[in-house]
N, C-alpha and C positions, 0 to 999 in steps of 0.2 A: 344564700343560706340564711334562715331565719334566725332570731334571735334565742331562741329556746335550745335550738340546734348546735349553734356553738358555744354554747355555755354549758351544754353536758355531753358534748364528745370528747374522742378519746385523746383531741390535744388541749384540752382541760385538765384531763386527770391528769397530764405528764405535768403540768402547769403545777398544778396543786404538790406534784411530790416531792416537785424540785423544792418550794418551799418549806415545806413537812421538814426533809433531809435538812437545809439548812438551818429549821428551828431546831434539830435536834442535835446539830453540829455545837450550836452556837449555846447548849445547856452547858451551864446550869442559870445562866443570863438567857431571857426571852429573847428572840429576833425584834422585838420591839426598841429595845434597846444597843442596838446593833452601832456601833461606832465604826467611823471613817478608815481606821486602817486598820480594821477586823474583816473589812469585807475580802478580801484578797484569800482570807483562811475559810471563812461562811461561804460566801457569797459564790462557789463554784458550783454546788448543785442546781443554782437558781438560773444561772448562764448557761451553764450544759443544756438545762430541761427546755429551755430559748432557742438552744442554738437546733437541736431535737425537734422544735415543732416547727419553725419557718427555715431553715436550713437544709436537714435532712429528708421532711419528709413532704415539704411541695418543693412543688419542680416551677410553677409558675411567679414569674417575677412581682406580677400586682398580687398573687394573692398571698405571696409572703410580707410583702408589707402591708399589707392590711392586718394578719394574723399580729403581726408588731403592734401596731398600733391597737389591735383588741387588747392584748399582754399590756401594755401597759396601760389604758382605758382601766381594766379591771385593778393592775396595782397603786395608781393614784387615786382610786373611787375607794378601794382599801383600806387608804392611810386617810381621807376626807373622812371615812364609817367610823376611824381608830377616833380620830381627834376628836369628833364631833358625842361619839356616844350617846346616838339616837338610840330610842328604843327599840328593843328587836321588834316586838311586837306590831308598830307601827312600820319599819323596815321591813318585814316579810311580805308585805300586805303592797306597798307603796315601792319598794328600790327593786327595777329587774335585772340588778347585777345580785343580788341579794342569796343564791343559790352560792355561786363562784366563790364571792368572797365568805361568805359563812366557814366555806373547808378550808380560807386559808389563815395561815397565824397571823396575830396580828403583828404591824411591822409599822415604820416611820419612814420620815423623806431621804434620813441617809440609804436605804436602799433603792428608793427611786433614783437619784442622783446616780449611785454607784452602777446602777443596772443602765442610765443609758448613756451613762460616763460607758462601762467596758462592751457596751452594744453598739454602740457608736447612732443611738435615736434619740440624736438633738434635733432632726428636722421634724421626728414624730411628735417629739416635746412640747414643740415652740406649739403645734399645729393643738395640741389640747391646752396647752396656755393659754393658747389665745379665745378658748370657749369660757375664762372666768371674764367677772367684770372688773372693770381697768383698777378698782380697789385693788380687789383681791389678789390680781395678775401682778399688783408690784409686790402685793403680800408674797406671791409663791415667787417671783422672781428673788425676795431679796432672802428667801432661802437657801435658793441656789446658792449664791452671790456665798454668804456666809460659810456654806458649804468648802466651794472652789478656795476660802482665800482661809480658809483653816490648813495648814499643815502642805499647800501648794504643790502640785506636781505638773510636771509639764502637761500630763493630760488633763489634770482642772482647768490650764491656762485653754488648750484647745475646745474642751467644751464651753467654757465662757465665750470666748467667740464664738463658735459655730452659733452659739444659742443666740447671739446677740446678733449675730449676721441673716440669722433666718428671722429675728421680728424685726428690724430692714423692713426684710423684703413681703413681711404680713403675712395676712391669710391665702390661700389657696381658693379663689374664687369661690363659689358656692361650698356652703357644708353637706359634708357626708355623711351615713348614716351613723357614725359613729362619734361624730362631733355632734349633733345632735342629741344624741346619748349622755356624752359627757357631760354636755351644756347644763343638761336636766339634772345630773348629780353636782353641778356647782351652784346650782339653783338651791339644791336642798341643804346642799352645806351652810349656804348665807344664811336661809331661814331658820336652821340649826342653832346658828351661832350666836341669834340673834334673844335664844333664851338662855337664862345664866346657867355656868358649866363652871366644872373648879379649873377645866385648863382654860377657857376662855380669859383669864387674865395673863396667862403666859404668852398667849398668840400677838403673835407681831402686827401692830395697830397704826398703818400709815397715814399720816397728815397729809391731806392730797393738798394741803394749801404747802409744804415743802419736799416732798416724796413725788419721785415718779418715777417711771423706769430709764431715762436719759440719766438722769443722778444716781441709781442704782447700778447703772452697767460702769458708769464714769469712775464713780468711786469704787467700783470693785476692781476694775483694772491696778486703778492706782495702787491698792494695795498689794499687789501682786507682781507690778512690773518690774520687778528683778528676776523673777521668776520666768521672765520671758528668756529663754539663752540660745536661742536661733533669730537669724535675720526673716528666713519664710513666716516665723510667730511675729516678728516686730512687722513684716509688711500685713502679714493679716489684721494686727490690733491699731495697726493706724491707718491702713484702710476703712475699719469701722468707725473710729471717732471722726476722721476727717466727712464720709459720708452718713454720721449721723449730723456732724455739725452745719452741712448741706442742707441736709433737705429736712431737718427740725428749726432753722435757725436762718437761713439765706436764701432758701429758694420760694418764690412764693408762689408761681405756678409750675405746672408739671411741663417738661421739656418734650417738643415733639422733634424727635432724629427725622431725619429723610429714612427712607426705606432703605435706601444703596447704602450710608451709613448704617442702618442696623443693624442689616442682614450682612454686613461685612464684621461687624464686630462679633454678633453672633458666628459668623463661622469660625471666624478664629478661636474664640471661645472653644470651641466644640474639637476644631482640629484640636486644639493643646491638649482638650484632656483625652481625646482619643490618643494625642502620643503617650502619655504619662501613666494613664490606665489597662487595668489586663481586659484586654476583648473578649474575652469569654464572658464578663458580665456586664459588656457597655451596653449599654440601650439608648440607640442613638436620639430615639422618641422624647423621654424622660431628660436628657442631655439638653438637648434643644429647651424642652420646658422651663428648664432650670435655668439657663443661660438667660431664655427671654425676662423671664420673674428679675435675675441677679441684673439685665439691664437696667428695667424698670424700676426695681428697689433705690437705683441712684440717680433718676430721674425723675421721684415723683416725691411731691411736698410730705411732710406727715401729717396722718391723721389730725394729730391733738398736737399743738404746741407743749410743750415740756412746761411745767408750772412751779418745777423743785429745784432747776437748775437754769441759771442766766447765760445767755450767749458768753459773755465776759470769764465767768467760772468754767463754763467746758472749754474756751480758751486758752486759760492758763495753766486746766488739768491738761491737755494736749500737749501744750509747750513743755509741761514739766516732763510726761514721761520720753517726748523728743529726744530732750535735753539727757535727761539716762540712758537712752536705749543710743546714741552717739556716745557718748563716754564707755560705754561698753564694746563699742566699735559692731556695731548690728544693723548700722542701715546703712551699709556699706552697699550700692546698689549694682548688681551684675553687667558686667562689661559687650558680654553677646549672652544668647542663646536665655532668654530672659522666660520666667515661669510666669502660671497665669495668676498668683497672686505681686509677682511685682509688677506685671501691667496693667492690673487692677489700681494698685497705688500708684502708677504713675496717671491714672485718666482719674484719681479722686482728686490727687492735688493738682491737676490742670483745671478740674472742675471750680477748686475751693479757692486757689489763687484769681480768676475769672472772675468770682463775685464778688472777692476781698477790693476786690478795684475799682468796685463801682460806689459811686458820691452816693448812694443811696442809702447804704449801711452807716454811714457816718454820722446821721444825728441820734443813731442808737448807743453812739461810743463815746458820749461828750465824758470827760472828764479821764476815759480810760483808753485813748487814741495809742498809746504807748505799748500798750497790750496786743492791738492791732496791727502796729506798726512791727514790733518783735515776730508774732506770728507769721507774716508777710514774708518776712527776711529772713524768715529758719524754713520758711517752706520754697523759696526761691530755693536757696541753697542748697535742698536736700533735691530739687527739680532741675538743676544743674547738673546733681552729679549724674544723672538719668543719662547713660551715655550710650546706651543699646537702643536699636531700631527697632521698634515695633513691628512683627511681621505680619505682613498681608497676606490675606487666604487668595488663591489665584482662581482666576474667572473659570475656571472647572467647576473648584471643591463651591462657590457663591453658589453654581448653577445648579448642582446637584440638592444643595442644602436646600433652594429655592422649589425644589421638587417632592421632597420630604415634608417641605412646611404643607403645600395644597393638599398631595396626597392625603396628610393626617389632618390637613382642616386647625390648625393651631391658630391658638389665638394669639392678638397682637401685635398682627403680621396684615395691615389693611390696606395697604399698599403695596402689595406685594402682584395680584392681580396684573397692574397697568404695568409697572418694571418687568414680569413674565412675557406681558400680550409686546414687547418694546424691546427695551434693548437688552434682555436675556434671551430674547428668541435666536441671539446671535450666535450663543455660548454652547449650544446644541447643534446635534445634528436634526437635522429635518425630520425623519421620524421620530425621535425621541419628545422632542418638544411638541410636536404636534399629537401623538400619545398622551402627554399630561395635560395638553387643551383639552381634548377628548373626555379625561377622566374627570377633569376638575371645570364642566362647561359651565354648573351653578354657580362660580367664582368671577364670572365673563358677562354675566347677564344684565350688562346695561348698557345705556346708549353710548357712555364715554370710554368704554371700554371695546364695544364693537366698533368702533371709530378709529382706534389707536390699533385694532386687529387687519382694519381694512387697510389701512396703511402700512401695516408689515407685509402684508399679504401682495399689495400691490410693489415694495420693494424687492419683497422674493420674488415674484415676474419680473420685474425688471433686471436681476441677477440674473436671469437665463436660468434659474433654479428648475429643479426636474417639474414636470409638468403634472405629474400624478400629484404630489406632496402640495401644489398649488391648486388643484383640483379638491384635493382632501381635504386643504386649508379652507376652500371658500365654502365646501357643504359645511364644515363646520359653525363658520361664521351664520350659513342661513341656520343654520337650527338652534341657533343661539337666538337670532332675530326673532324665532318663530316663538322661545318662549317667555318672549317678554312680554309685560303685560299691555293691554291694547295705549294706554297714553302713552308707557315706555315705544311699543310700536311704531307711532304716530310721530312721538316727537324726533324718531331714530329715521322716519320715512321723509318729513320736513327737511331734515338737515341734507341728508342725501340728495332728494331735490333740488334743493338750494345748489349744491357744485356740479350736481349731473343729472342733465332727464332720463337720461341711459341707469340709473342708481350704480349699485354697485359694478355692473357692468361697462359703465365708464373707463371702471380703472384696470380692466382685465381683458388681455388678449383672446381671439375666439376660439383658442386652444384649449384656454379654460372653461368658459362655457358650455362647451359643446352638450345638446341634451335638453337648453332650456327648451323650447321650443315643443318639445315632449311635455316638459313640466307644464308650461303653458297650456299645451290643449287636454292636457288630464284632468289640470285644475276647473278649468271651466265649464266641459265635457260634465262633471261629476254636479257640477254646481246645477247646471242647464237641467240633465235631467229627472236630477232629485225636484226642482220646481219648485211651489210653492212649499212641501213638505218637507223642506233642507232645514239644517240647523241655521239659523243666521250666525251664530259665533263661530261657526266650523268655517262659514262658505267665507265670511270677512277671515279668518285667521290665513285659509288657504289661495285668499285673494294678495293679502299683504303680505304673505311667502314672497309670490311673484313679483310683487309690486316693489317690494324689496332689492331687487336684484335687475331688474330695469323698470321702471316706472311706467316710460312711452307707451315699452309695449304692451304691459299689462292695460291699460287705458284705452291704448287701440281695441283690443280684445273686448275688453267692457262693454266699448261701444257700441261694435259689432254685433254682438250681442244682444245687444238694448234694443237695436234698430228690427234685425232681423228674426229674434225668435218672438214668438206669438207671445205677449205680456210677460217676457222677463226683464222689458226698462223697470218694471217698479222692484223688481228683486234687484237689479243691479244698482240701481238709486239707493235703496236701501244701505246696500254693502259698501258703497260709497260715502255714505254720507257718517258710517261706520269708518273709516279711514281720513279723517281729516286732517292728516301729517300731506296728500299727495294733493290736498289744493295749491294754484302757482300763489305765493306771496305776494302784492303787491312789490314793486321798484326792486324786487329780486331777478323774477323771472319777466322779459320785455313781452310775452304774451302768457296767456291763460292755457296749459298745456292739454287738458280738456278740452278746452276747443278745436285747437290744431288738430288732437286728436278726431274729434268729431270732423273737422274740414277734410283731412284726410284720408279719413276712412269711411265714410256712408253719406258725406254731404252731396257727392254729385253721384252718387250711385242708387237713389234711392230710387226703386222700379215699381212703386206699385200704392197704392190710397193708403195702405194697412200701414206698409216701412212709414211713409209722409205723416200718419197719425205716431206711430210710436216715435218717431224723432221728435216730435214736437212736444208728445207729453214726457219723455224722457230728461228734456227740456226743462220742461215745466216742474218739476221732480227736483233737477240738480239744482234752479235757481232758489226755491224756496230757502228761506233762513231758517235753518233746521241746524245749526250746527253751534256752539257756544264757545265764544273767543276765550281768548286768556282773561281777559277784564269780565268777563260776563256778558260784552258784546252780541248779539244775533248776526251771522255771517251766512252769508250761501255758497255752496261748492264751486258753483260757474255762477258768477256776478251778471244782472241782467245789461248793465251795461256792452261787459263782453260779449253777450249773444246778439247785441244791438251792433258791435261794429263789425264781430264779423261776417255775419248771417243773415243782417238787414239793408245797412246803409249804402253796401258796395253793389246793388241787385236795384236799388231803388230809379234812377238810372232811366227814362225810358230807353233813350238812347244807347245802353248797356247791350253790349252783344250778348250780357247772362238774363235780361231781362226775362226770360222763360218762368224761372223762377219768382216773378213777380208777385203772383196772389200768393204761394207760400208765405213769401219771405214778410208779406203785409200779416199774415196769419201768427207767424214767427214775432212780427212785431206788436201787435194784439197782445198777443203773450206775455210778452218782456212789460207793456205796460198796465199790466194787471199785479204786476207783482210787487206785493207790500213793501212799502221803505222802510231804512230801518232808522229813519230821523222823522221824531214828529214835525217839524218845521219845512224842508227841502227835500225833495223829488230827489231820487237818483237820478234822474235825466238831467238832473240840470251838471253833474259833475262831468257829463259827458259831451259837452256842448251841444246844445238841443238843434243849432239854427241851421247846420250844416240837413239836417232832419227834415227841419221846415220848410226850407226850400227844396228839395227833392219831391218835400210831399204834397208840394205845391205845384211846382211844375207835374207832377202826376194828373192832378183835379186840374189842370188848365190842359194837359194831355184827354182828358173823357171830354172834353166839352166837345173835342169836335168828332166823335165818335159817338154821339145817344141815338142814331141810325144804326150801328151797328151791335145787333146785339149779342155778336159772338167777341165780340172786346172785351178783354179781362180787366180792363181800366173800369168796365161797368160794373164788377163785383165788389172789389177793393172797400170802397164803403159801408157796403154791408158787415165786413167784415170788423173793418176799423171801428172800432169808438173812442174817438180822442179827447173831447173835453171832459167829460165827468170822469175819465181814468185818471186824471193828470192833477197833483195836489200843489204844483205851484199855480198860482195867482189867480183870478176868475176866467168862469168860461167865456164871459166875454173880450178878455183880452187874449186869450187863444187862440179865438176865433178872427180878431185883427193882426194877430199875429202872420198863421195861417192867410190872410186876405195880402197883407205888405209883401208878401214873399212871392206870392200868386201876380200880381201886378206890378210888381216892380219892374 
């Protein structure tokens, strides 16, 4: 609803008549001049015409508070137009509440107070409060204040707290369009005020070097605490000093709970006021929100340090009204069945005692240790008599709560993720939990979390759990894999490697499984004969699906692949080299699982010149340094060393009954040492002990000598093929070549 829209529909006009009626109640005195205990005889048209438009006639729960919060939007912009006494003329032009408030009379802050004194919007209140600047904000606070501690009634005392409990706990994350609005009429009130007016000397003019609003709530209490005559009002009001004197004065960073702590407290929270309140208006949504904010409001430092009032002074204000509200017999504290504002005060004063204890706050206290000490010893005392058990929410009502947080995405719940994927997987049955993985899978999408999944997953197999729900569990896990981002991929395909070549299929019976094998040749099938025309991010994304879930096999496949279809090694190299999580680690894995792969699957089965070329440049592909380390390193997929041990040196041999494979494997070694190092100084060959090389390759060249009659000897190719000194960047060609000579004649 646009702004023009609700400013001239038909719960405006109700808005404006309720007003109207009350100015006419309140003749032959203007509503302007409306006094504190007149409003109970006025002040019912104005409530009714409130209760008529958010009440009666919406049905939805946010957009009656919202219509609240415009109501009084427009009655504090109202009373900002009364004081200020801008000119209409520039106000027509310039203020877009300026319609609204024109129809209505004019009026002062005893009816604001009064209206969300009997409305019960002190949380709307605080929420426009908190759009002036910190001046002004003690300005309008210590009218409250004034207000409340004139003529006292036990509802003044409740709204002083509520009001003082919600700027606690601040603002409400981002502003709305409506705080934005207001922002803008306390903008214009400042610059207002700032030209002389005849009420501008009446207006309350704070010393921000002794004013602030800790000194304003402080002293307004004081004045009032007789007026407390229940123990629930004395746990509320000393709940709030104790937890402002926390975290304005003691705490200096913000406290992080564990998750299983918060979300325990938070449910208990929420269980309590579900007992206490009518369910016909609970919203468990809203509940939760409020719970999380009322945590964090006594866990987190404040904004601004207090500059009007001393640690020392809010300490003595606290002990003084202790000291009353005990002589009145009011913190008498409940023996069972405890409400949630006395265990609220019992975790403020476990909180304020914990700090008071530490050596840290003591060079703040020199001369006033005694104060300190008093304080200590009346909050002990009053934490003694604490003789109820605080109740615990049980592993159901945690698990349920824990499924309403994901569902609605709440904030401040960030650990909430790893204790679902963990040890709330327990507190469910198998569908259920596995249903909220489902719905909430963007919540799962990182490596440290598919990790902690594959692990529950792999102890639900090991339970004998039904086979389907571990079926279900583990597609969910791949499509979590699949949409992570390719380094998130990579670094999630590494680790997996590292405990198992098999990946995830390591830790899963073949019950579970069953299928890959389909997925396998779908995958590739798709890949192969789309050809050169495939998407490269599709054909890597649907490569590291599989690669994911066993590694081996995808590798074998690849291979396969490489070897035998007509020019897809350089599309398979590619997509490889796209996957750099499935290279074997150094001193992790005892061989290069690439290799194996390649040894296993097309090294002795190659039948034909065509497979013999694509192996070798397939080869030639994976070794290149094409890939960039954590450091910035050049790395290659299959290191040339490794193709050297196991594809050259074991073949070199004449005496080798594999010796067949001889000119290959010399061709293979051509290869490996063509390939760039990546140290300007030292050969890869030399990390791999060259000499075991040299003499094989020796006794080869002393093997042709006695065969240059024969010209069908494969010993007579091998040179052509070789070129060993100008390849090789350790030391001169000429001591290669003696190298080569000592090994031959030795």
């Amino acid at each position: 609803m646009d702004q023009e829209s609700w400013l001239s529909c038909e719960k405006t006009a109700v808005l404006q008549g309720g007003f109207l009626l009350a100015n006419q109640i309140c003749q032959p005195e203007p509503l302007l001049s409306l006094k504190k205990e007149d409003w109970d005889r006025i002040g019912c048209p104005i409530v009714n015409a409130i209760k008529e438009i958010c009440e009666q006639s919406l049905k939805d729960t946010k957009e009656r508070v919202h219509w609240r919060k415009r109501i009084l939007c427009i009655v504090w912009s109202k009373i900002l137009e009364v004081r200020n006494k801008e000119d209409i003329d520039i106000r027509w032009k310039e203020d877009p509440l300026f319609a609204v408030q024109n129809s209505l009379p004019d009026i002062n802050h005893t009816v604001l107070f009064e209206l969300v004194k009997s409305m019960s919007f002190s949380t709307i209140y605080v929420e426009l409060l908190l759009c002036f600047q910190p001046a002004e904000r003690c300005e309008e606070l210590k009218l409250l204040v004034d207000h409340v501690t004139s003529s006292s009634t036990e509802a003044d005392v409740k709204l002083l707290l509520e009001v003082w409990w919600e700027l606690l706990k601040g603002k409400r994350g981002c502003l709305d369009a409506l705080d934005q609005l207001f922002t803008t009429q306390c903008s214009r009130s400042m610059m207002s005020t700032t030209e002389p007016s005849p009420l501008a000397s009446k207006r309350f003019k704070p010393d921000p070097e002794s004013t602030c609003v800790v000194h304003v709530l402080f002293e307004g209490l004081r004045k009032i605490k007789e007026h407390l005559t229940s123990s629930e009002l004395c746990y509320f009001a000393l709940s709030n000093c104790l937890d402002t004197l926390y975290t304005n004065y003691l705490l200096g960073n913000a406290t992080d709970l564990s998750i299983e702590i918060k979300l325990q407290n938070i449910s208990r929270t929420v269980s309590l006021k579900k007992r206490n309140e009518v369910l016909d208006g609970f919203d468990l949504i809203e509940v939760l929100r409020e719970a999380q904010r009322d945590l964090a409001a006594t866990l987190t430092p404040a904004e601004t340090k207090p500059c009007g009032m001393t640690f020392i002074q809010a300490m003595q204000v606290t002990l003084e009204m202790i000291c009353s509200w005990e002589v009145m017999g009011l913190l008498k504290m409940p023996s069972n069945d405890p409400s949630v504002l006395a265990i609220r005060l019992k975790d403020s004063l476990d909180r304020v005692l914990t700090s008071l204890e530490q050596a840290s706050h003591a060079k703040d206290l020199v001369g006033n240790g005694q104060t300190l000490n008093n304080l200590r010893v009346t909050l002990k005392g009053l934490t003694a008599s604490l003789s109820f058990t605080v109740p615990e929410s049980s592993a159901a009502e945690v698990a349920n709560m824990s499924i309403t947080i994901l569902d609605h995405n709440l904030e401040g719940f960030e650990g909430l993720p790893g204790l679902f994927a963990s040890k709330l997987s327990q507190s469910f049955s198998n569908t259920e939990w596995i249903q909220c993985l489902e719905r909430n899978g963007s919540f799962f999408q990182t490596k440290e979390l598919l990790m902690t999944l594959i692990s529950t997953l792999t102890a639900k197999c090991q339970s004998d759990a039904d086979v389907q729900h571990c079926k279900k569990l583990k597609d969910i896990i791949v499509n979590l894999f699949s949409h992570l981002s390719l380094p998130d991929k990579n670094a999630t395909l590494s680790e997996m490697l590292s405990i198992s070549r098999k990946g995830l299929h390591g830790f899963l019976p073949s019950s579970v499984t069953i299928g890959f094998s389909e997925e396998l040749n779908l995958a590739f099938n798709s890949i192969i004969q789309s050809g050169a025309n495939s998407n490269l991010d599709a054909a890597v994304s649907a490569v590291a699906r599989v690669a994911f879930q066993n590694p081996e096999a995808t590798l074998r496949r690849c291979c396969h692949m490489a070897v035998v279809n007509l020019g897809a090694h350089t599309l398979i190299a590619e997509i490889l080299h796209q996957l750099s999580g499935l290279m074997s680690s150094p001193g992790v894995q005892k061989d290069n699982l690439l290799c194996r792969c390649l040894q296993g699957t097309v090294w002795s089965k190659l039948s034909s010149l065509q497979e013999e070329n694509q192996f070798l440049q397939f080869l030639a592909e994976m070794m290149k340094c094409n890939i960039t380390g954590s450091t910035g390193e050049k790395l290659s997929f299959l290191p040339p060393e490794e193709v050297l041990h196991v594809f050259v040196q074991p073949y070199l041999l004449p005496a080798s009954s594999r010796s067949s494979n001889l000119e290959f494997c010399l061709r293979l070694l051509q290869c490996t040492l063509s390939q760039e190092t990546t140290s300007d100084s030292v050969h890869w060959i030399m990390s791999c002990s060259p000499f075991p090389l040299l003499y094989c390759l020796g006794q080869l060249l002393n093997e042709c000598s006695r065969c240059w009659d024969q010209p069908s000897c494969c010993c007579l190719k091998w040179p052509v093929h070789l070129k060993l000194g100008p390849e090789l960047s350790f030391g001169s060609t000429a001591k290669w070549r003696n190298l080569i000579g000592l090994c031959v004649f030795t």
